[in-house]
Each structure stands twice: as C-alpha cells, then as structure tokens.
C-alpha positions in Angstrom: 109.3 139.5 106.7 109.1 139.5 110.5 112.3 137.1 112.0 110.8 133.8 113.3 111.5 134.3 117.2 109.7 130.9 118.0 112.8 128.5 119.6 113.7 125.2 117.7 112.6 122.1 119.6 115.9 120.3 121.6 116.6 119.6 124.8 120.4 120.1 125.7 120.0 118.4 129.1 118.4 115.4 127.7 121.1 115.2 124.8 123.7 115.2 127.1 122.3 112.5 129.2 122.0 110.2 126.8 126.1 110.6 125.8 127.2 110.8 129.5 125.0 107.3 129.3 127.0 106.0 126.7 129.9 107.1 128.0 129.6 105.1 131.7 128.0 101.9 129.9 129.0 100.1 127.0 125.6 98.4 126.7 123.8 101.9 126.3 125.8 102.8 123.4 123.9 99.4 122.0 120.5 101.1 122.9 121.2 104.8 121.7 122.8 103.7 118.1 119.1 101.4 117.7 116.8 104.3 118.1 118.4 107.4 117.4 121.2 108.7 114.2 123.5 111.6 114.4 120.5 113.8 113.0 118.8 112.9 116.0 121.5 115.6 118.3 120.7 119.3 117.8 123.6 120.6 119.3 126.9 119.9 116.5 129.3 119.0 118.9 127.0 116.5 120.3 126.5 114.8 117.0 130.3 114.4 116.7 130.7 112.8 120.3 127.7 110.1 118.9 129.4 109.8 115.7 132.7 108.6 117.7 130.8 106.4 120.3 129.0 104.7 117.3 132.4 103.8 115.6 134.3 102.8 118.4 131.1 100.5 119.2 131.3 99.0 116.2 134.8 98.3 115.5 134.6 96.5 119.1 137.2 98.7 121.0 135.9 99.8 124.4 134.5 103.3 125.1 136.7 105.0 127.8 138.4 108.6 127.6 141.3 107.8 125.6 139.4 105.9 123.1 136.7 108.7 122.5 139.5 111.3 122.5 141.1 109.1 119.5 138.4 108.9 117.6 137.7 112.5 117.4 140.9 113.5 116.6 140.7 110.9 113.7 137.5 112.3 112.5 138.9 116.1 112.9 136.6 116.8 116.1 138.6 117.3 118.5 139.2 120.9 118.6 135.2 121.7 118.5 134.6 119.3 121.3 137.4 119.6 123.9 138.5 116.7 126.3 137.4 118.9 129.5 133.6 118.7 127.9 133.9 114.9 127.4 134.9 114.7 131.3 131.8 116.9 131.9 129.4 114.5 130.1 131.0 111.3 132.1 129.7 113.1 135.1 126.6 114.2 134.0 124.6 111.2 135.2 125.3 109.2 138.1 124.1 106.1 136.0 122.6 104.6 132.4 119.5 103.6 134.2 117.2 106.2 132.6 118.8 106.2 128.8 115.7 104.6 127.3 113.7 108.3 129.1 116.0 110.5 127.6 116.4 108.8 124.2 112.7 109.5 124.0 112.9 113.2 124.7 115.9 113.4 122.2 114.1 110.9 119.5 110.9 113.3 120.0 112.8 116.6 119.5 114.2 115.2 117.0 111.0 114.5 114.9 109.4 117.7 115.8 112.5 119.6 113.7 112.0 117.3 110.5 108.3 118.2 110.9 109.7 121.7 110.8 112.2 120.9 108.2 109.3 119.2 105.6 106.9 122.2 106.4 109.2 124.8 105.4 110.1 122.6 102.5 106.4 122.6 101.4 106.0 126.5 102.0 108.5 127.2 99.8 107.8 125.4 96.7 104.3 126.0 97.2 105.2 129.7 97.1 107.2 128.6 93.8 104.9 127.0 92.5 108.0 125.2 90.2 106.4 121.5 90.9 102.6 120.7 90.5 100.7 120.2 93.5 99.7 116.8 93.2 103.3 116.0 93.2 103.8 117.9 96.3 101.0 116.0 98.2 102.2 112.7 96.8 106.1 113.8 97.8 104.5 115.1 101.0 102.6 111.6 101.9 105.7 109.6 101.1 107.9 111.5 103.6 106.0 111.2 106.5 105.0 108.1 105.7 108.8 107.8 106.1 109.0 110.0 109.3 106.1 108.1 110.7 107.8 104.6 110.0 110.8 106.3 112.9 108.1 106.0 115.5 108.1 102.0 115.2 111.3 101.1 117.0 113.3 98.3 118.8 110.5 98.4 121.6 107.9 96.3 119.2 110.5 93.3 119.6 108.5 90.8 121.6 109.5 87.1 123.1 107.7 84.0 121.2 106.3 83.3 124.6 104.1 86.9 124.4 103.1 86.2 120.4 102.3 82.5 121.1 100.0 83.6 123.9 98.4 86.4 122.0 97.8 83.7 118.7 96.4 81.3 121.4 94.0 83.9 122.2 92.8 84.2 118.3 92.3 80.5 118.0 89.9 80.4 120.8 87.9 83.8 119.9 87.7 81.8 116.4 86.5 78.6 117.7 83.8 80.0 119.8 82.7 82.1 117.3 83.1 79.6 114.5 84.8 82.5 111.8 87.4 81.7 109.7 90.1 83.2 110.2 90.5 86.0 107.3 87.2 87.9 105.8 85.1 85.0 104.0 85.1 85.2 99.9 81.7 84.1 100.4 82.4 81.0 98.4 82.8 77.9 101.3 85.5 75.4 99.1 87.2 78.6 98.8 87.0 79.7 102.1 88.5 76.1 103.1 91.3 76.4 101.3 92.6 79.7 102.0 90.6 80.1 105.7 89.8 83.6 104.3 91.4 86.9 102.6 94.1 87.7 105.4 95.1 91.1 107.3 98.5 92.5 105.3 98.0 89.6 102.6 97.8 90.4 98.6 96.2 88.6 96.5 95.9 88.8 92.8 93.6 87.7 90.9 94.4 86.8 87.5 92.8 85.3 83.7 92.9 86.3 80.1 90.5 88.4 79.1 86.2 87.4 79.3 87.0 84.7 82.3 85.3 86.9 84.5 87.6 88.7 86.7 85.9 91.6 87.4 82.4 90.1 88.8 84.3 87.6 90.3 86.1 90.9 91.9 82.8 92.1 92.3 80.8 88.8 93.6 83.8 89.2 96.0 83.7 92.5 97.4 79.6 92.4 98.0 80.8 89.0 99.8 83.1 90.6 101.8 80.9 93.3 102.8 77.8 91.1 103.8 80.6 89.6 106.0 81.6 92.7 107.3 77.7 93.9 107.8 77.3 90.3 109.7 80.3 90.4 112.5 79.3 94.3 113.0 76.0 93.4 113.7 76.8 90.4 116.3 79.7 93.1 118.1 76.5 95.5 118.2 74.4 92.9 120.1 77.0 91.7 122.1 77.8 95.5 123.3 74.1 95.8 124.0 74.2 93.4 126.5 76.6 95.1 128.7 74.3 96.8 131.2 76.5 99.8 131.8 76.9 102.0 128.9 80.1 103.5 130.2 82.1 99.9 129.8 80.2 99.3 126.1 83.3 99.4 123.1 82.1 101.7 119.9 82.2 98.8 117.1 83.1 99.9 113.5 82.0 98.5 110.5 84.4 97.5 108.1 83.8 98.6 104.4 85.1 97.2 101.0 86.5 100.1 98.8 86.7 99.2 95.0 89.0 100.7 92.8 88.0 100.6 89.2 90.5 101.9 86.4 88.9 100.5 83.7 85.0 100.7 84.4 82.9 103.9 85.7 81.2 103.9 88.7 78.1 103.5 87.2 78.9 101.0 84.3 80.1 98.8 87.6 76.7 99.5 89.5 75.0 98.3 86.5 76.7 95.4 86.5 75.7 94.9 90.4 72.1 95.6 89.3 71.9 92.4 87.2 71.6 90.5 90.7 67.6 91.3 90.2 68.1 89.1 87.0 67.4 91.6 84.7 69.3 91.3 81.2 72.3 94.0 80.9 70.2 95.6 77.7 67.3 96.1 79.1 69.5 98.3 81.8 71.5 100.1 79.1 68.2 100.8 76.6 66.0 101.5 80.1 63.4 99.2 78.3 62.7 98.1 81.8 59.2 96.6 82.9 57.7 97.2 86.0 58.1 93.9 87.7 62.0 94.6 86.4 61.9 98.1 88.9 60.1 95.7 91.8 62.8 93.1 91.2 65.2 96.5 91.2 63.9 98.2 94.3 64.4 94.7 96.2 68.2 94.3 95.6 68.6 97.9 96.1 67.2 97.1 99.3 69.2 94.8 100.0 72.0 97.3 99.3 71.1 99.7 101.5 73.3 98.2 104.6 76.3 96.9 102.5 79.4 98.9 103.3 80.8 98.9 100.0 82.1 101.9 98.2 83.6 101.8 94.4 86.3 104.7 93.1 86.5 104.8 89.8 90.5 106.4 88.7 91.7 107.0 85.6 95.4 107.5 86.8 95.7 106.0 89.5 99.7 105.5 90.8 100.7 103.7 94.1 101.5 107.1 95.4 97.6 108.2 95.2 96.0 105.3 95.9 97.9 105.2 99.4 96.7 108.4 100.6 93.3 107.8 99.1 93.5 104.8 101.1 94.9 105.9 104.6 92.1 108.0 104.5 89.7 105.4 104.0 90.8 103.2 106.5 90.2 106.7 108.9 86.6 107.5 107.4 84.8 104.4 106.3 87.1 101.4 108.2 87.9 99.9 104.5 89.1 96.4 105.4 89.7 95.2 101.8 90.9 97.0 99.0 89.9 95.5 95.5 92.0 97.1 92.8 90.5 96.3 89.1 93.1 95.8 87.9 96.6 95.6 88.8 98.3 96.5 84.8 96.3 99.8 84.0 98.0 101.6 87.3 100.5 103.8 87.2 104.4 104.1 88.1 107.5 106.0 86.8 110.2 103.7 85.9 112.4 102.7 83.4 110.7 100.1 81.7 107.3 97.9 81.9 108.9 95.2 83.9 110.0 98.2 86.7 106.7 99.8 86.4 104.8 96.3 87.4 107.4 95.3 90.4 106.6 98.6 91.3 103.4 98.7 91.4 102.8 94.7 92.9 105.6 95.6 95.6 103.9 98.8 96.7 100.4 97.0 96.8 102.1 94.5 98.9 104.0 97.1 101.3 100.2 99.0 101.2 98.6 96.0 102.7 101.5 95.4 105.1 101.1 99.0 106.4 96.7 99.1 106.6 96.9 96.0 108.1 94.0 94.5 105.9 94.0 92.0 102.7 94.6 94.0 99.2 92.6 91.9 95.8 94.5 93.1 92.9 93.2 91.9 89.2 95.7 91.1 86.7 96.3 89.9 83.4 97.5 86.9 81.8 100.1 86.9 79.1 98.8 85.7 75.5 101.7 83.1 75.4 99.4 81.0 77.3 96.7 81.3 73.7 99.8 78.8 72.2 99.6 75.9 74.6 97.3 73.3 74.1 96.3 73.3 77.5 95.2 76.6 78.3 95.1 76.5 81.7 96.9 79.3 83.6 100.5 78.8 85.2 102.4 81.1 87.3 104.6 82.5 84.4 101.6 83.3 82.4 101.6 86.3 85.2 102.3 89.7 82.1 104.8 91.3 82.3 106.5 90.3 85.7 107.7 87.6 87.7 107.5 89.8 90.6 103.9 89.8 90.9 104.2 86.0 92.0 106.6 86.8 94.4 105.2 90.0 95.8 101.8 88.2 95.8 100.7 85.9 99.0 97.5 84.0 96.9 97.4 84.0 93.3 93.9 82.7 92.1 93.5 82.0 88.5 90.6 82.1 86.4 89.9 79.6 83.7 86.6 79.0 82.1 86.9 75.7 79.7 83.7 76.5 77.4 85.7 79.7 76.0 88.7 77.4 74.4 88.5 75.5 71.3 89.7 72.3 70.8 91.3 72.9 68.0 95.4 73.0 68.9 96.1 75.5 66.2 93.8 78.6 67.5 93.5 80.3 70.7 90.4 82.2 69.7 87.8 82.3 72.6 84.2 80.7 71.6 81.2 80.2 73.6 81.6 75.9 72.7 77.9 75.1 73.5 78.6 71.8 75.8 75.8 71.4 78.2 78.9 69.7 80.6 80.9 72.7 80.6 77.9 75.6 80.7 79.2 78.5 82.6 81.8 76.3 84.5 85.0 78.5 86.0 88.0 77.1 87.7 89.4 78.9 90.3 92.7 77.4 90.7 95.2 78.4 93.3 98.3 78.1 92.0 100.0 79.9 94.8 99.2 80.6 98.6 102.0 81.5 101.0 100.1 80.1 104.1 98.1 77.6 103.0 97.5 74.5 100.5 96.8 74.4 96.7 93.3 73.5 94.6 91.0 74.5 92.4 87.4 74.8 93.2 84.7 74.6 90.3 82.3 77.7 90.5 79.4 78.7 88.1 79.4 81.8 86.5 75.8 82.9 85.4 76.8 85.7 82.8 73.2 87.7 82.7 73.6 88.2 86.6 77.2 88.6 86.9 76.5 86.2 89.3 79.5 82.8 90.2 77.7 80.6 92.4 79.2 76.9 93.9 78.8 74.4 91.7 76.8 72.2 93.5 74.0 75.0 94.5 73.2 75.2 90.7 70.8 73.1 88.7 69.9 73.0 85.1 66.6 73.6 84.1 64.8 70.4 83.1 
C-alpha cells in the first residue's frame, strides 16, 4: 500500500497562540478550558502545557512561570517541554485579545483529525467485516452525533434580555396570526389545554388495549398534517405577494412521519380509508360497491396534499430510528414523529425496566435534538384491570416510571362502555348504554407546561374516526 503523504490537519502557530494567551491572562485560561480538551492540541508537548494551565486554574493558584514550571515537573513534563519554550510562548502574542480566533482554528483542526480518526476506524472494520454493518452505521451515527454535539459551545449562552425579546417576538407573530402555539391536534378543548404539540416536547400517549390509541394516533397525525398543509399554504400566499422574486423565502412544508411496529403500511391505510365510511370488511373482502369507490376516490382526494408519510419497522431501536429520522427532517421537513407504539421498540440492556428508560429517554433526547414534538403510544399495566375504578393513573405507565418523567404530556385513554360494572372482573365488554356510546376520555394526567383535564371525545369505531363530543348527534 502506497504511504499516505497527505499532512494531518493542525496549525502549530494557532496552538501556540492560544497557550501564550493563557499564559499572559488568567481569564483566557477560563475561555480555552470551556471550548477546547487536551485532545484538542496536536503537538504533545502542547497538550502537556494545557494540561498544567487547566490544573493550576482549577486549584485557584495563579498562572505565572514558576507555577507552570511546578506543575509540569509534578506531572513528569518537564523534561519534554523545557522552561526556555514556556518563555517563548509568553512572548508569542503581544496580547489575549484574539484567543476566542485561535481557539477556533485549533477547535476546527481539531475536529477534522477525529473525522479522520472515525473514518479510518470505519475502513478498517469494514475491511474486517468482524461487526455487521448495520451496527457500523448505527455506531457510526452515534459518534458524530457526538462529534457534532462539540460544535454547540459556550457561544450559544445568551442574556434573559435577548431570549425575552426573541419570545416577545413569538407572542405577537401568534396573535396576529391567531395559531396556537404548538401544531394543533385538531381537537379545540384539547388544543386549549395543551396550546398544541410543542417543538422538543414528548408526548405519550397511553390506554389498555381496544381504547383506541392507534386512530387516535392516527386522527392525530392526519390532523397535524392538514395543519401543516394550512400554514404552508398561507407562507406561500404571503411570499407571493412580495413583488420581487429575489427577496421571496422558499417555504417548506412540514410532514408527519408515522412509525408503525405493530401494523403494515397498508393494514394502517386501510384503516385511514374508513374516513369514506365504508365498513372495515367490506375493505378486507373487496366486496366494495360502486358508490363505496366514489366515496373512496373522494377521501383519496382529499389525501392527495396531506404531507403524511407511515414507516412501518419491525425492529426498530432508538439507534435506527434517529438516523431514519435525521434524514427525514432533511428530505420531507417531518415536524412530528408518531411512534406506534413506544413498548414494541428496541434496546440492549439489562433488563425490561433499562430497555424502556432507554428507549423513553432517547425519544425524549430525539425530540430535544429535531427540534419538533415526538407522539409516542404506550401501554398500560393490567394492575389497573383490579381497581374498581379503571381509570388510568400515572403508575399504570408498564414497565417504567421513567416514561412519566422522561415524558412532557402524558394523555390517557379511557373509554367507559368497555368496563363492567361488576368489581370482580376486568374483562372489556361493549356495555350497550346509549349514555356512554362511543364516549373516550382523554385525560391529561401530566403536562410539564400547562394545566390538567380531561376532554370527552367520540370515537366512531367503523370510521376510525374521534370527533368532539358536542359535534356528534344521535340518530333520532
């Protein structure tokens, strides 16, 4: 193999700014230790000299020539730095005034060699082909994840003055344009509690099993994206009335992204397809009539605009799902994530309870790094089947306590009509009362930023359609 002639990125002028910096002002050692490690300096002798200006820092001695000198003898330095080159790098710069410049070279350098470092890394084990690839990729997206989280420094620390004026800004883009504040669930007592799914929030959404939780998921997501398709739209308008085209903003529309563990992509578009009120048999047995395809073709129709996109994935760990998801957020502008549902993912620990505050914390650190709300499913534990009242409480949550704590709304789903009254069963029955026909709870039992409630909701089971209460009326 030819020798690799190509020089490694460093600049020894710019590292040897930064410690002659250090070594005139006290308060640049401050700076230099917040955005750049020992691994940062190329040259060896360099990283010791850092090393000793961090510690003496530190331990609150001052940084002069005698101290440094100390210091490296302590740490056994001494001999591969020499006090002549530490009286060279006290003269190297006149003054600390441009640290922050060469901290940036040095910080940049830096980041090129680990790019160099996790390259090489990957060439070789792909070569020995020791660890399957879709380890590699997910080990590869973790680590520069990692590296790229080294880009966000000190620099994003802003005054309360700049963030108050920034907020003030939102509240009056919102009241002019009379939004809520988060992307709208579509339901409006819902809506009024939470003021909308918000950016970095999660939310799980959680019931036993047959309460509804994934069309509510799904009544949600087509919400969401009708939302989306709306405020894109308006932006569109709005840009079209700038007469020069050069000074017109591209708009994006958002999407909702779906991913189902449990359900295929088409068992879930069949479910979307009893909108056109058509009975779920007559869409499995294709006994379908032809007012049933006219009824069909319109919601279909109707679909054509929605930016909504389901993934269905078997195994589906944290580690996939936030590459899948990175990309999506590049490609189709997903803005909420619905994950259906939160138990059937995937996650290497040492028992169930790990797995799940695995899982709920990286769904939480996900929507935290996207910058858009995450609606996770979940399910209930069965202790709840022993109660006589069956509605949900926070430690029904399975498994986990850590999903309520990870979790910024937790929405739970409780239809009444499914319950007998009997205290000594927990079997669900369809009970028949005209009073409680189709009625669902959603109660908030927790919200971070906002107030607690339950709203009442419909659910009309052939359309896999929940509608506000008071928009539905029995026949007579």
């Amino acid at each position: 193999m030819a020798q690799d002639l190509r020089s490694i990125p460093y600049s020894e002028e710019a590292e040897k700014a930064v410690l002659g910096a250090m070594l005139i002002d006290t308060n640049s050692i401050g700076t230099a230790i917040l955005k750049l490690t020992e691994a940062s300096f190329y040259i060896e002798k360099h990283r010791y000299i850092f090393t000793a200006l961090n510690k003496i820092y530190n331990s609150h001695q001052t940084a002069d020539f005698v101290s440094i000198i100390s210091q490296l003898e302590k740490d056994g330095h001494i001999d591969q730095v020499t006090r002549d080159y530490i009286v060279e790098l006290g003269n190297f710069v006149p003054s600390s005034a441009n640290i922050d410049y060469y901290i940036k070279i040095v910080h940049e350098k830096a980041l090129y060699r680990q790019l160099i470092n996790i390259g090489n890394e990957l060439i070789q084990k792909s070569y020995e082909q020791g660890t399957e690839a879709s380890e590699l990729i997910e080990s590869l997206d973790s680590t520069m994840i990692n590296l790229a989280n080294k880009l966000t420094d000190a620099n994003q620390l802003k005054s309360l003055y700049e963030i108050t004026i920034k907020l003030l800004d939102k509240y009056e883009q919102r009241k002019n344009s009379g939004l809520i504040a988060g992307v709208s669930s579509g339901f409006s007592d819902i809506d009024k509690l939470t003021n909308g799914w918000q950016n970095t929030d999660l939310i799980v959404v959680a019931g036993r099993p047959s309460m509804g939780k994934t069309a509510f998921a799904l009544n949600l997501g087509f919400n969401a994206a009708l939302d989306f398709l709306n405020i894109f739209n308006k932006q569109k308008k709005e840009q079209l009335k700038i007469e020069r085209e050069e000074e017109r903003v591209k708009v994006k529309k958002k999407a909702v992204v779906i991913f189902s563990l449990e359900m295929s992509q088409d068992q879930l578009a069949t479910r979307s397809l009893q909108a056109a009120k058509i009975d779920d048999d007559k869409l499995n047995k294709c006994t379908l009539t032809e007012a049933d395809f006219i009824r069909l073709t319109k919601v279909l129709g109707e679909y054509a605009e929605l930016p909504i996109f389901i993934q269905d994935e078997a195994n589906l760990s944290i580690e996939k799902l936030r590459i899948i998801a990175r990309k999506l957020k590049r490609e189709v502008s997903a803005g909420l994530l619905i994950i259906d549902y939160l138990q059937l993912m995937e996650a290497k620990a040492e028992s169930r309870v790990q797995e799940i505050s695995k899982i709920s914390r990286g769904l939480k650190l996900l929507a935290k790094e996207l910058d858009i709300p995450i609606i996770a499913l979940s399910q209930l534990s069965r202790a709840l089947e022993q109660r006589q009242n069956k509605r949900p409480i926070l430690s029904d949550l399975r498994d986990s306590g850590t999903i309520e704590q990870d979790a910024d709304t937790v929405l739970f789903l409780y239809r009444p009509e499914y319950y007998k009254s009997n205290d000594d069963s927990s079997e669900f029955v369809q009970s028949g009362s005209d009073d409680f026909e189709g009625k669902t709870e959603v109660i908030i039992a927790k919200q971070r930023n906002g107030p607690l409630g339950t709203v009442d909701l419909r659910f009309l089971p052939k359309q896999q359609k929940f509608n506000s209460i008071e928009y539905v009326h029995k026949p007579g």
